[in-house]
C-alpha positions in Angstrom: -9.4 6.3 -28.2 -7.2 9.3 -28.3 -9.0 12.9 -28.2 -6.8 15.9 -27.6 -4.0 14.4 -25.7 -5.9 12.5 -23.1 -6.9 8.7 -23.2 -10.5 8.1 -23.2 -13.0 5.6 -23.3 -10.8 3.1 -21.3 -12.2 0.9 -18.6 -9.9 -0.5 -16.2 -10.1 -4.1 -17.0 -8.8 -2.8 -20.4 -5.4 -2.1 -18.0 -3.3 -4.9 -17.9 -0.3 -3.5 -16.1 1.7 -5.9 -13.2 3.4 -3.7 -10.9 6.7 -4.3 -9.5 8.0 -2.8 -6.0 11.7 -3.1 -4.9 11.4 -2.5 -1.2 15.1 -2.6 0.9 16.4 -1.6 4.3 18.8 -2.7 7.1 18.0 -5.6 9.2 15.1 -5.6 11.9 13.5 -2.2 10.4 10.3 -3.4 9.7 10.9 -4.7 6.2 8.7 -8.2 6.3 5.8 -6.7 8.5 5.2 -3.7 5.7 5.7 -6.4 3.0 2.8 -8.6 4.8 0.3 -5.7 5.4 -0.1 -5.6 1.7 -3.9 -5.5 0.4 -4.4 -9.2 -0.9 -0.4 -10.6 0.1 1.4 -14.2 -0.5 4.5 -13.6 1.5 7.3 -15.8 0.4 9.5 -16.6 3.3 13.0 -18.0 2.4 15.7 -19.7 4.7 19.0 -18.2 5.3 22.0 -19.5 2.8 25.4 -20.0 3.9 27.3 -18.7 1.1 31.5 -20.5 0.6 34.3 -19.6 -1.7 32.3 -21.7 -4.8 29.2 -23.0 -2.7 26.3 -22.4 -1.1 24.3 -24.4 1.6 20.5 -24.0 2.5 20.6 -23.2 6.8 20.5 -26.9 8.0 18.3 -26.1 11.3 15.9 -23.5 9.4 15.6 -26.9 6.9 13.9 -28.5 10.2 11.4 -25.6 11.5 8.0 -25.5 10.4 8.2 -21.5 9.8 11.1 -19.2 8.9 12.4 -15.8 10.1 9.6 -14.0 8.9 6.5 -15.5 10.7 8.2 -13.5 14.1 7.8 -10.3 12.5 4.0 -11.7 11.4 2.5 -13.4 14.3 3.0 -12.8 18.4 2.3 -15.8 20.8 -0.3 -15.5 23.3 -1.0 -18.2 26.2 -4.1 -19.6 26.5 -6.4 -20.6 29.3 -4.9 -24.7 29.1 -1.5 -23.0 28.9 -0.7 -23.9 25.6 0.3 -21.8 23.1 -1.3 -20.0 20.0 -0.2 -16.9 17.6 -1.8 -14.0 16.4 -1.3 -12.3 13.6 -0.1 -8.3 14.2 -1.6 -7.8 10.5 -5.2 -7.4 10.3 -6.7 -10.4 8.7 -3.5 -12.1 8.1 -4.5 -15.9 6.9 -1.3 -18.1 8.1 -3.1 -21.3 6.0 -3.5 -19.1 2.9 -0.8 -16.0 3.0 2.3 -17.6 4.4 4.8 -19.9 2.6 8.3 -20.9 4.3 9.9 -22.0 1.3 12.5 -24.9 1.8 13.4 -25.6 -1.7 13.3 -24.8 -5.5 10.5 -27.1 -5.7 8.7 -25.7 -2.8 8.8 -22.3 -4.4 7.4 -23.4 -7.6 4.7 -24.8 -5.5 4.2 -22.0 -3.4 4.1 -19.8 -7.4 0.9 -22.1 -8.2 -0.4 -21.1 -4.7 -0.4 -17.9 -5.0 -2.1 -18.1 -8.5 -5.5 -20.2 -7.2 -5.5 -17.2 -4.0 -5.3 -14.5 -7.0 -8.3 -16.2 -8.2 -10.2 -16.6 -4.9 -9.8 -12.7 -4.4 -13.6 -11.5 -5.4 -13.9 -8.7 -8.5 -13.4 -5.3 -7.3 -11.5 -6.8 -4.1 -7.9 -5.8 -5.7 -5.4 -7.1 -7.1 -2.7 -10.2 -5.6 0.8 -8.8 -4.4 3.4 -11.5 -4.0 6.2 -10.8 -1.3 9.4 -12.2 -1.8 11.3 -12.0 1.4 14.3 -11.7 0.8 16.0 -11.5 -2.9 19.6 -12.5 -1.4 18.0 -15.9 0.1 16.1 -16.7 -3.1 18.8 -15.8 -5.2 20.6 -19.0 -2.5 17.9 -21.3 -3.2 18.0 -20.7 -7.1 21.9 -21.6 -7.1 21.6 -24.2 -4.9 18.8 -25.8 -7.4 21.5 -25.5 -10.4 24.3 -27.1 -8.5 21.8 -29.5 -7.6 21.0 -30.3 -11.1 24.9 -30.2 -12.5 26.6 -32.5 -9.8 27.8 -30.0 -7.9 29.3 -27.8 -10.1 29.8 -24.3 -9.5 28.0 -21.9 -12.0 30.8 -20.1 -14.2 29.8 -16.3 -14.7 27.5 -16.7 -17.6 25.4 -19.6 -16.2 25.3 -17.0 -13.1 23.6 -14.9 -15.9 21.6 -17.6 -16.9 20.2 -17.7 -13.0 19.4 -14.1 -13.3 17.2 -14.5 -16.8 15.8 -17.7 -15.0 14.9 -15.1 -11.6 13.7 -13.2 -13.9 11.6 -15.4 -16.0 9.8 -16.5 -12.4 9.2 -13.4 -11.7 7.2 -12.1 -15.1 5.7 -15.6 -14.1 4.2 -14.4 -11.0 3.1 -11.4 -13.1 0.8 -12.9 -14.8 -1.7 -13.1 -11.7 -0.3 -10.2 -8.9 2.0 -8.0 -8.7 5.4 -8.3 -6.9 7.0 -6.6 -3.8 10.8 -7.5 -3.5 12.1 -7.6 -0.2 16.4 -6.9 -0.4 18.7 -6.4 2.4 21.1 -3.6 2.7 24.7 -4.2 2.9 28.4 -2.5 4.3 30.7 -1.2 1.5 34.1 -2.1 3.1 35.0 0.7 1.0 33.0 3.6 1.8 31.8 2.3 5.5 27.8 3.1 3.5 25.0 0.9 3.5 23.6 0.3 -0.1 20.8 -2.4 -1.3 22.1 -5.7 -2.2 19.2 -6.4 -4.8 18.5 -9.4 -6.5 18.1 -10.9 -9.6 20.5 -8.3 -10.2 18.9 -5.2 -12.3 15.3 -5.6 -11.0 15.5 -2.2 -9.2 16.0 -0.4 -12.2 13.6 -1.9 -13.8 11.0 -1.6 -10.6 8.0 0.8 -10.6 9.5 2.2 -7.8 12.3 1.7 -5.7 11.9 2.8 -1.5 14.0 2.3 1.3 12.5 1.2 5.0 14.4 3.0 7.5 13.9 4.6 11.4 14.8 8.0 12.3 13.8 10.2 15.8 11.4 12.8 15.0 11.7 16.5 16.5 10.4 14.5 20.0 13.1 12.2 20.0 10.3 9.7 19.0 11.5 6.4 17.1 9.5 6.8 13.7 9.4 4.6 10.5 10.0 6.3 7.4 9.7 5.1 3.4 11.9 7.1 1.2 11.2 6.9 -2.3 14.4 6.6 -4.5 12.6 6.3 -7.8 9.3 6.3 -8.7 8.4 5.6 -12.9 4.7 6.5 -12.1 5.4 10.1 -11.4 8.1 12.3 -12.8 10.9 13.5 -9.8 10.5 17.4 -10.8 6.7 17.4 -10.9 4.5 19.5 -8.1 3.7 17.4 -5.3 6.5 14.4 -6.1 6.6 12.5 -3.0 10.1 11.7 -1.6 9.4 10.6 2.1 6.3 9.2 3.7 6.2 9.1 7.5 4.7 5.9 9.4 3.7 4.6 6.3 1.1 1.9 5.7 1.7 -0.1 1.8 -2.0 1.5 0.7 -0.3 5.1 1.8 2.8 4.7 -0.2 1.3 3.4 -3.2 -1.2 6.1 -2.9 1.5 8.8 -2.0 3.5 7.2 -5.6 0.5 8.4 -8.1 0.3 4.8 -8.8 -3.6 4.2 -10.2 -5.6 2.0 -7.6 -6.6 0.0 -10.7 -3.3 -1.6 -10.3 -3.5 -2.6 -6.7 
């Protein structure tokens, strides 16, 4: 119901609305850790790809581990009494069993999809909503071209199939919207041209199309103190020439920048 400009009369549950978060940075600034301290978090973790001139190859010796890149920024190994060997996680409550996938293959990920649905259903009313982290775009983008040469005898995909892999990227990810909400994880790369860093986002588009768009970086503070810092490059839930618009949030935690974007709690 509509009465004088403002929506009334709506409950929450009557707000169906799957957020999507393009997160990016340079390497080693924190980007995995802030993507697992998400309320309620799946984090995806994807091998590295080898990319050739027409080809791509899955990292044989990540193919062998039992966890990839990500679980170091996740867990810290402590020495017990016996002198073996356990982890800890360095994010409150982080379940390893339930909240951390290393995914291997196409059919892994589609596995780990249907994973994260049956934990969005676990979570109890009132508890939140499911994020899914996908960490990072680049690597999935490796597995999901790998899976179509796979599937057409080694052929590399002409520039329209590649377009084809996009709409399919995309397609997963409305997929996963169906249950949480998404955080993409993207590295930032070295324009040989200009000598900048920029995002190298993928499927390609999705940060335009993001909720919001923020960049993980570290700068020194007035004390010459290392700090981590979130700057928000675009932001759909809150217009960029309103009072209060937040363009930089200092030591952020996720529950801080989503607060910090205007973005209803309803949705998280």
């Amino acid at each position: 119901m509509v009465e004088d400009s403002n929506i009334v009369q709506l409950s929450p549950n009557e707000v169906k609305y799957p957020l999507l978060i393009s997160l990016y940075g340079e390497t080693k600034k924190g980007k995995t850790f802030f993507g697992a301290s998400f309320p309620n978090v799946v984090l995806l973790d994807f091998p590295p790809v080898v990319w050739k001139f027409k080809g791509v190859e899955i990292d044989r010796s990540a193919i062998s581990r039992s966890v990839g890149e990500g679980f170091r920024s996740i867990f810290s190994p402590t020495w017990k009494s016996d002198g073996s060997v356990g982890w800890i996680s360095k994010v409150p409550n982080f379940d390893f069993k339930n909240q951390y996938k290393f995914i291997k293959s196409w059919q892994e990920f589609q596995m780990a999809i249907e994973h994260a649905r049956l934990f969005a259903e676990s979570i109890p009313d009132g508890d939140g909503k499911c994020w899914v982290v996908i960490d990072d775009t680049n690597r999935w983008r490796g597995i999901e071209v790998y899976n179509w040469t796979e599937k057409n005898q080694g052929k590399w995909p002409a520039p329209n199939q590649f377009g084809q892999i996009t709409q399919m990227m995309q397609g997963e990810i409305t997929s996963i919207q169906e249950f949480a909400n998404v955080l993409l994880i993207s590295r930032m790369v070295k324009n040989f041209d200009t000598g900048e860093y920029g995002p190298q986002v993928y499927p390609t588009g999705s940060d335009y199309l993001a909720d919001a768009s923020i960049e993980i970086r570290n700068e020194l503070d007035s004390n010459k103190k290392l700090i981590q810092v979130i700057e928000v490059h675009s932001n759909g839930h809150d217009f960029v020439c309103s009072p209060g618009y937040c363009t930089k949030i200092v030591n952020p935690t996720p529950v801080e920048v989503l607060t910090s974007l205007k973005i209803p709690m309803e949705l998280w």
